[in-house]
N, C-alpha and C positions, 0 to 999 in steps of 0.2 A: 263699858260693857259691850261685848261682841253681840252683834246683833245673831241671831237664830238664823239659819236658812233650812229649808226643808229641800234641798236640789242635794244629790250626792257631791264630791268632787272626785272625781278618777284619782287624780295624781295627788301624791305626796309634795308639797313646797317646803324649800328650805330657802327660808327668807334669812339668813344668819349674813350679817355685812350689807345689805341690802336695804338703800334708804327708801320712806313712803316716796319720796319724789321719783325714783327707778323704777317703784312698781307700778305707781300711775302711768307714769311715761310708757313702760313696756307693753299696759295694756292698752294706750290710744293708739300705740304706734302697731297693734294689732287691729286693732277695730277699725281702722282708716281702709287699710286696701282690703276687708271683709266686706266693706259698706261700698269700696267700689265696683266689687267684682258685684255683688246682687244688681249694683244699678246697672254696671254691665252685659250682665244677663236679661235685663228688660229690653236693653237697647239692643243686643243683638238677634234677639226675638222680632224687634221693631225693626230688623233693617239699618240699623245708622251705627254700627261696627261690621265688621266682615265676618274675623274671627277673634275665637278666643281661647287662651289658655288659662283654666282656673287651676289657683292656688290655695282654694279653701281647705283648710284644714290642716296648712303647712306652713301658718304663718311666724310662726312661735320660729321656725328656724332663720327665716332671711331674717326676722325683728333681730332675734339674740344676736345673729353676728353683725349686722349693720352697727348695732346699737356700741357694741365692743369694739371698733373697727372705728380709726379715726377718719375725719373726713376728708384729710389725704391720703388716707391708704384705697391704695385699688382693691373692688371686689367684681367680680367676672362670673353675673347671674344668669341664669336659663330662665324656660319657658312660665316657670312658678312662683319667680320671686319679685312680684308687685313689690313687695315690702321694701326691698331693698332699694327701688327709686323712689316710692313713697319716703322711707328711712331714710333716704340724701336730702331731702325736702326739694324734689326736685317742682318746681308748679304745675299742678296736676291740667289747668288748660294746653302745657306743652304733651303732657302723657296724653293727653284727650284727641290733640291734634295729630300726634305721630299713630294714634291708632284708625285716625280716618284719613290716614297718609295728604296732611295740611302742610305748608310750607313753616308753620313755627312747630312741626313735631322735629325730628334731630335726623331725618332722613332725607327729606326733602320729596315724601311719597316713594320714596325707591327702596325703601324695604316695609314692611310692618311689626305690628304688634314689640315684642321685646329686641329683637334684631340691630340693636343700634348701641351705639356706646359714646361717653360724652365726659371729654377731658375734664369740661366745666366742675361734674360732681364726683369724678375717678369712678367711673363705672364703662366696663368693656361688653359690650351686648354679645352675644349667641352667633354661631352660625348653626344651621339646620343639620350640618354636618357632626355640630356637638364634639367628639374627642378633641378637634385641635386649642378650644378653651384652656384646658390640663396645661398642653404647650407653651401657650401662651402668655398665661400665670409665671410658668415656670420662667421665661422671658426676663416680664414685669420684675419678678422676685431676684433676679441675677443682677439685674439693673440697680432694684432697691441695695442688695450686699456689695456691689461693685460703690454705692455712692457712699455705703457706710451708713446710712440714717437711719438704721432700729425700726423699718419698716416692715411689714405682712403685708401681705395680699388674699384675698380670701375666692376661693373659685366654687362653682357648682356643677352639680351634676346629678342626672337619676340613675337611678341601679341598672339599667337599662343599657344605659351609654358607659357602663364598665366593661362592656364585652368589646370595644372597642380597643383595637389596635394603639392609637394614638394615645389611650389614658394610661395604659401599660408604658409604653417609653417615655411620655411626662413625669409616672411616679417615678421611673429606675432613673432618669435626668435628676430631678430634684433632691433622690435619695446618693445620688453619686457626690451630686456638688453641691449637699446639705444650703437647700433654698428654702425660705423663710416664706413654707405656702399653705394653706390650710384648704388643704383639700375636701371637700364634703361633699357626698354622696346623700343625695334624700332618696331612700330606699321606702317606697310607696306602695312598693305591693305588684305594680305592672308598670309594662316598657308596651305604651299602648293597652294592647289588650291580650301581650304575652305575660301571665304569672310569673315569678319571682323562680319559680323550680322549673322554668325553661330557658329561663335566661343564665343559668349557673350552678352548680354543684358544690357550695360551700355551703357550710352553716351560716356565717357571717363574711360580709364582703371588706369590713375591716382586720378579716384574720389574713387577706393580703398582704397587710405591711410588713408581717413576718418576712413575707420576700420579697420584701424589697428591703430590707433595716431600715424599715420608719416607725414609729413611732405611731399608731391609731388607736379609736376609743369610740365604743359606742356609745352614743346619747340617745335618751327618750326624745325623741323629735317635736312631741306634742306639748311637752313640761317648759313653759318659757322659763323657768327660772334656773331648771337644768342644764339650759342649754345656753342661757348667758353668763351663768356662773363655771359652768365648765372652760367655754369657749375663752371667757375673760383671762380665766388662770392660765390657760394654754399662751393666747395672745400674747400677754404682758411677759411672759417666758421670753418665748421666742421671740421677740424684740432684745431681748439680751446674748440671749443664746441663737440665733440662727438655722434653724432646723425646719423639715418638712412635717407634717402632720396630718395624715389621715383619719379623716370623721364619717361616720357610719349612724346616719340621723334614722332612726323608725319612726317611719310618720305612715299617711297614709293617703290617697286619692281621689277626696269625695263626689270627682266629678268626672266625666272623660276627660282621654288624652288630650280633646279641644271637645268642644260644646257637640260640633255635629256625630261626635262618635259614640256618647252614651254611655250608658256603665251596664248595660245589659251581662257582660258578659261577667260581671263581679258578682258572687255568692251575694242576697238580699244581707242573709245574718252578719256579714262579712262588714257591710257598709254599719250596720246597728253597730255593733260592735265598734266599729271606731267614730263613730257618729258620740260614744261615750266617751272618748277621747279628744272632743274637741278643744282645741287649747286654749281660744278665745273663752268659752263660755265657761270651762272648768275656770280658766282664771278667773274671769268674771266672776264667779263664785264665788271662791278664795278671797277676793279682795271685797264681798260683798260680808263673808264671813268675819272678814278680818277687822271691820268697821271702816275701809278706808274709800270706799263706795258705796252711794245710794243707788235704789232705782233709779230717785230723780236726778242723782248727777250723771249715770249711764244714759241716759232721755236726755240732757241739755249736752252731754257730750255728743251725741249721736246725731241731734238737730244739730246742731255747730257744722260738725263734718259734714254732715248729708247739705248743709246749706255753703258749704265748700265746694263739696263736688258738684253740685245745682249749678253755682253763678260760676263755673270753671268751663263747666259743658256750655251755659251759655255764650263764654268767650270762643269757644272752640268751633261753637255750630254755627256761629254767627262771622265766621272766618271763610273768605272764600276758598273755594275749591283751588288745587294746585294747580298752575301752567308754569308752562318752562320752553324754551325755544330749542332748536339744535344744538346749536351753536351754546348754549348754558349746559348742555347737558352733557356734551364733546367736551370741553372745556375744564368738568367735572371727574373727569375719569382721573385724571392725573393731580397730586400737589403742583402747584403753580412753582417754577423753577425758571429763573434767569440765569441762563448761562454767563459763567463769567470766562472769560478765555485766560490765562495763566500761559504766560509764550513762553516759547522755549529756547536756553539759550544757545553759542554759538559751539558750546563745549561739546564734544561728543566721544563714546567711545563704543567700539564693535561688538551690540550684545546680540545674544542669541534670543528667540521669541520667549524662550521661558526665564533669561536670564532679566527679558525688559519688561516683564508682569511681574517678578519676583521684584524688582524693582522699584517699581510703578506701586507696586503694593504696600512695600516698606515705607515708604514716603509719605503716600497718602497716612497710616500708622500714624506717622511721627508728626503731620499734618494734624490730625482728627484726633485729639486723647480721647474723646469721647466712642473711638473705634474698637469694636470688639472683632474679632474672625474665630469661626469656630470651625469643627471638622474631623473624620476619622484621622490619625497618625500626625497631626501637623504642627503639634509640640515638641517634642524632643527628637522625633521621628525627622521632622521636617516635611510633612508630607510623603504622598508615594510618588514624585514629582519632586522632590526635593524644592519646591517653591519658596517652604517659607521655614528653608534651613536659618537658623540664625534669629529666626522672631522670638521664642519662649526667651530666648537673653536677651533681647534687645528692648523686649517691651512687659515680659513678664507672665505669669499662668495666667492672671485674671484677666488677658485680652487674649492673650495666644487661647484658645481652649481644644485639648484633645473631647470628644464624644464618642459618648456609645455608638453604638453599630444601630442610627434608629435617626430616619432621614428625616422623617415627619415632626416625630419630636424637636426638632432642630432649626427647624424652613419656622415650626409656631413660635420655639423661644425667641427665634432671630423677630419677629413682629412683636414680642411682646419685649423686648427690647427698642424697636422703636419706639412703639408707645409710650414709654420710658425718658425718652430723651436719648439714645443711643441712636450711633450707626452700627447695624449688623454686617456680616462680610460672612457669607458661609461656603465652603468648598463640598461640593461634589466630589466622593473622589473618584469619578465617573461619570461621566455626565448619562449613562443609563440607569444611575443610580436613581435618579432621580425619580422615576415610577414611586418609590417609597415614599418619597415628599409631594408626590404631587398635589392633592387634595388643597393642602393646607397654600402652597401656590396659586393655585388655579380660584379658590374659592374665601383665599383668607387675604394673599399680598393684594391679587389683581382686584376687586373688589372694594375694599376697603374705604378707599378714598373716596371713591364712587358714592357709596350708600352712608357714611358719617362723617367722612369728614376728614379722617385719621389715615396720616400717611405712614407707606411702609418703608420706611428706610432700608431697605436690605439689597444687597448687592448678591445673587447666587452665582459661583465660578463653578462652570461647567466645563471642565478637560473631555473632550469630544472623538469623533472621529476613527475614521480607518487609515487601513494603510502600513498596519507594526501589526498585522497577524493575532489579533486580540482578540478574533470571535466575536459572536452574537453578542454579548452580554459585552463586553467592555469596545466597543467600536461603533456606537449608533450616532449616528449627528441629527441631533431630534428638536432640532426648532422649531419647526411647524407646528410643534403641539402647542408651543407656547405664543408664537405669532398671533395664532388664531383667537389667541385671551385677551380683550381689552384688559388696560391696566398694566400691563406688565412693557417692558421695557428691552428687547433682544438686540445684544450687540456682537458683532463676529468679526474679529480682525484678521487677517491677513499676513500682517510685518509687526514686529518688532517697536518697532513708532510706534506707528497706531495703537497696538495694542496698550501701552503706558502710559500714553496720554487718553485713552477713552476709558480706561481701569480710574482712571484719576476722573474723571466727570461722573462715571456709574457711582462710581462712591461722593464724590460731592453732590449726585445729584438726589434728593429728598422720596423718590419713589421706585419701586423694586426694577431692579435688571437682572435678567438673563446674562449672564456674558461668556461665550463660550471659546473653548482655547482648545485649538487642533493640538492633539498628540503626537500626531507624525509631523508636526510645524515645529513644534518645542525646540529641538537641537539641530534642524537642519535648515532653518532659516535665520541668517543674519543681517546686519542694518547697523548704520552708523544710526545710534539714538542720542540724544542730547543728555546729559547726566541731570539736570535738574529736574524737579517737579515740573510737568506742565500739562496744559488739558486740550482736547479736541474736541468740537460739538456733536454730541449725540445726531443722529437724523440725515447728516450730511456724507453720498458717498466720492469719490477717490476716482480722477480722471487718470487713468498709470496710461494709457496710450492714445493719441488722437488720430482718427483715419479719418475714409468716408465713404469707405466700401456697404461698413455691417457695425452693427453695434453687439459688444459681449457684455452680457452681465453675469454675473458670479461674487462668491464670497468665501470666503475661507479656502480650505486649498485647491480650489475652484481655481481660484486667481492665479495659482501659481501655473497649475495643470496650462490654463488659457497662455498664460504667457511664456511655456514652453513650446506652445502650438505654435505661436503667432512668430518667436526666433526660428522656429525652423522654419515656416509659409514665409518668407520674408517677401511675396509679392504684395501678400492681403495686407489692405487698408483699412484698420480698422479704431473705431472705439472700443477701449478696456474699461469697463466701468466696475471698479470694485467697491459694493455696497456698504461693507465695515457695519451699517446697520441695519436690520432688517426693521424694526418695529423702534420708532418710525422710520416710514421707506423713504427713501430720497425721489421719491416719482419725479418730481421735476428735472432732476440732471437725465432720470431716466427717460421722459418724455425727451426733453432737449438733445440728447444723441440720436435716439430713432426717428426725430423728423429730421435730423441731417443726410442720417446715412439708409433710411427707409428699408433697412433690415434688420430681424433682429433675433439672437440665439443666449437662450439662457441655460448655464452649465451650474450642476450643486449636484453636492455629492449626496446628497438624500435621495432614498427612490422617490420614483418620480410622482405617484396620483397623491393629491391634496398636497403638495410641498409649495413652498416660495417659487418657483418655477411656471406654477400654475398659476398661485395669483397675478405676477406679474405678466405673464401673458394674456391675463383677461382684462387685466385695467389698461396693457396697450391697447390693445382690441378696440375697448371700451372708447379711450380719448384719444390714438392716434390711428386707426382706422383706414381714415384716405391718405397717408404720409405712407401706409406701408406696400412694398412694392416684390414682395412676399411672403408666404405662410410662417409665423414667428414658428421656430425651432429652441424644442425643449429638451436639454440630454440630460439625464438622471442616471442614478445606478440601479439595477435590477430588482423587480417586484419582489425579494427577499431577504427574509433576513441576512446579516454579514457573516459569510462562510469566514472558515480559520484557518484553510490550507492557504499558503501561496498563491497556486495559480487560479483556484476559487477566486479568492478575494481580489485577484485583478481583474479576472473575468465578470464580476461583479461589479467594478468601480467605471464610471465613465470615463475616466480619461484616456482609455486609448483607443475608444469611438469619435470623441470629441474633434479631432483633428477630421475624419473622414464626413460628420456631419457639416462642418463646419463648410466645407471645401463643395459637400452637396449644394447647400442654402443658397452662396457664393454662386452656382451656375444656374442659379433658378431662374 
């Protein structure tokens, strides 16, 4: 006989296929990060967490999908979903530790709270940036359909972070190349402390899917039994079928955006109101209704966990504070990579610089099955470049892949393809294009490794430069921006070589590169190249002439401009030093020329304030000093953007100042 309760229950339960052992389960596996967040609230009170983001009152949704979700399927949680590392069973002294930034949390102190993600349990943490998650999944989920193994991926998000760019070309990504992702949206009411009808003008943010031809549903957020019975039937589908899915959870936010911001700004009746919809306690009712819980089993379960979470905190506070050296923490920016050298043999034949990346590219391909490249037109197209004519037949759609017109979306699948087990390869078809992707670069590839652990395999090809009359917008050579980002990897050849053999390391090597390919290079520079695979060391730059007049450094068609100078001045003695890579610098061959020749002029076709011209004039400065026997000389192109006429854009480009600075320095 059901025992009596006198408590209402809000929701409706439909226990139908539902064994007692599921329903216990689902409500411990609620009560656990309910009972963490209250003790985290004491202690954040007391000083001993910093911050916090609470998920009270939304647990019913990370429970349902953890719970449905195998524990090799990836899920990619935000700022609300304790549950879902709770639900991995990941050991809450490591959660304890990563939130008082301890050497056994998964950061190593270098990020906080949920920011972290951990192959160990298939869980991918947040960036504060929030949209490029969507991406990222999308990644993940290309990965899972490329391996063929009936896997999902489960991603989050609040209503909040829909207005974001990056979740827009994640859903139209996923709905083009029908990815197996379930998108969920926990729509809580505010985005901070903006309401729900400032952030959007729909009735419902699942009647999005419409445009996109996905498939979405909304679920009671608060009903755990809704949402794991729904979410199950979806899951188990789409493990057969293949498909995206959008989820549109109604839950609500019983607490601030984080602890120090308050809910002042939320209607009182607003919070009653779903304070009646709490999911835990509704259930808890239900199942107190249902005879399958006592008080005192609810009181021995609670002492249990609360005597959990006790000796876990002890483990954690009793854990010394984190240090780290330079040197551990330099060390840490990049996945660790041993170069292997791959020589190159005696055979050679006359490519052009785009015929020996197109090359270089193919190879690696047939090198790496595990290599995907993606990008606007470079399927059937072959690119606008015609680079990688011939790849959709030679390797197939699911590695060749054309993409929508959505950079960002593309820069996160290619990371969540690593994460996966992939090498990503994505083409810029512009290397000004790249503003659209930058975010998910700068804050998602460079990073990564850094703060958990997780390298970004991905190789980005940047077609650069001026020189063919292409205007503002397709002519920028914009390294600097990326120089300046630990983490990231910038390589810039010169010839034909080079370029094929350091296309061939960016891609063997296990963390993101920049690689950037001059456009006015492509068909007018040639080079006996060797026809085999082979590789050149990232880092290391390229003595093309030895003097001991003056030292030149340059790179890209820097180099060429320089050694048009240098055939005609045929008295100047000089060192050519061409860098091939910028990040990391070759400083030492660069140090080593300018104490020979104790001058020194650096030419790049970037304008000049903040570029690679500058830094390496201040780190000569810096460590060659007393060797230098005049003012280092920097030539650049003009403080503006790249005009489109003819003789603008020569009047703009340094190379035909170059020769007359050159010959100045030299009389100094």
């Amino acid at each position: 006989m059901k025992p009596e309760t006198a408590t209402p229950i809000y929701f409706t339960y439909d226990r139908t296929g539902i064994e007692d052992k599921t329903l216990l389960e689902l409500y411990s596996k609620m009560l656990k990060p309910r009972l963490i967040e209250e003790k985290m609230l004491i202690l954040l009170r007391q000083g001993k967490v910093s911050k916090w983001f609470s998920g009270i009152g939304q647990e019913a949704i990370s429970v349902g999908i953890t719970t449905v979700l195998k524990p090799d399927e990836y899920i990619l949680p935000m700022h609300r979903n304790l549950a879902v590392f709770t639900g991995r069973d990941i050991p809450l002294h490591r959660l304890f530790s990563q939130w008082q930034g301890k050497a056994n949390g998964f950061t190593k102190g270098r990020d906080r709270s949920f920011h972290f993600g951990t192959q160990e349990y298939k869980i991918v943490g947040m960036i504060s940036h929030l949209g490029p998650q969507f991406g990222v999944a999308d990644g993940i989920a290309l990965g899972n359909k490329l391996k063929n193994n009936q896997q999902v991926c489960a991603v989050f998000t609040g209503e909040g972070g829909t207005s974001e760019g990056d979740i827009h070309e994640a859903l139209n990504v996923a709905s083009v190349w029908q990815l197996p992702v379930l998108f969920c949206i926990e729509n809580n009411g505010y985005g901070l402390s903006t309401p729900t009808s400032e952030q959007y003008n729909c009735e419902n943010l699942a009647d999005r899917g419409k445009g996109y031809g996905m498939e979405s549903h909304i679920i009671e957020g608060n009903n755990i039994l809704e949402v794991y019975t729904k979410v199950k039937s979806l899951v188990e589908d789409m493990r057969e079928h293949p498909r995206p899915v959008l989820l549109e959870f109604k839950t609500f936010r019983m607490r601030g955006h984080e602890e120090a911001s308050g809910t002042k700004y939320v209607p009182e009746d607003l919070i009653d109101e779903w304070g009646e919809r709490d999911p835990l306690l509704n259930f808890e009712n239900y199942l107190l209704a249902e005879g399958l819980l006592s008080e005192t089993k609810i009181e021995t379960l609670k002492e249990e966990i609360k005597k959990e979470i006790n000796d876990n905190l002890d483990i954690a506070f009793a854990e010394e504070g984190i240090t780290s050296t330079k040197s551990i923490e330099l060390n840490d920016v990049f996945e660790p990579y041993a170069y292997q050298e791959v020589s190159a043999n005696k055979e050679t034949e006359e490519l052009r610089l785009i015929d020996a990346i197109s090359q270089g590219l193919k190879q690696s391909m047939e090198r790496h099955d595990t290599t995907v490249i993606m990008g606007q037109d470079i399927a059937e197209y072959g690119g606008v470049f015609k680079i990688t004519e011939g790849f959709l037949e030679a390797f197939g759609k699911e590695r060749v892949r054309n993409t929508p017109i959505c950079e960002s979306a593309i820069v996160s699948a290619a990371m969540g393809l690593s994460i996966n087990g992939f090498k990503a390869i994505m083409e810029m078809q512009f290397a000004d294009f790249v503003t659209s992707g930058f975010n998910p670069i700068i804050n998602y590839l460079a990073k990564s490794h850094y703060r958990w652990g997780q390298k970004a395999d991905v190789v980005v090809r940047m077609p650069c430069g001026a020189g063919v009359g292409a205007g503002p917008f397709h002519s920028q050579t914009n390294e600097a921006w990326f120089t300046h980002t630990p983490g990231l990897k910038v390589v810039y050849p010169a010839f034909p070589y080079d370029a094929k053999g350091l296309l061939a390391t960016a891609i063997e090597d296990p963390n993101p590169v920049l690689f950037f390919e001059h456009k006015a290079l492509y068909r007018s520079i040639r080079q006996e190249v060797p026809t085999n695979y082979y590789t050149l060391p990232i880092g290391k730059a390229s003595l093309l002439r030895e003097g001991k007049d003056v030292t030149i450094v340059t790179y890209g068609a820097g180099v060429h401009w320089a050694l048009e100078t240098l055939d005609e001045l045929t008295t100047i003695s000089a060192d050519l030093l061409d860098l091939r890579t910028l990040s990391p610098l070759d400083t030492e061959a660069i140090f080593a020329s300018v104490k020979k020749t104790g001058k020194l002029i650096i030419l790049q076709e970037d304008s000049m304030f903040g570029g690679m011209a500058s830094d390496i004039s201040a780190v000569v400065s810096e460590e060659c000093f007393q060797y230098l026997d005049a003012p280092i000389k920097r030539v650049a192109s003009m403080e503006t953007p790249i005009p489109f006429a003819a003789a603008l854009e020569e009047q703009y480009l340094p190379n035909k100042r170059f020769k007359q600075e050159l010959t100045n320095l030299l009389a100094y």
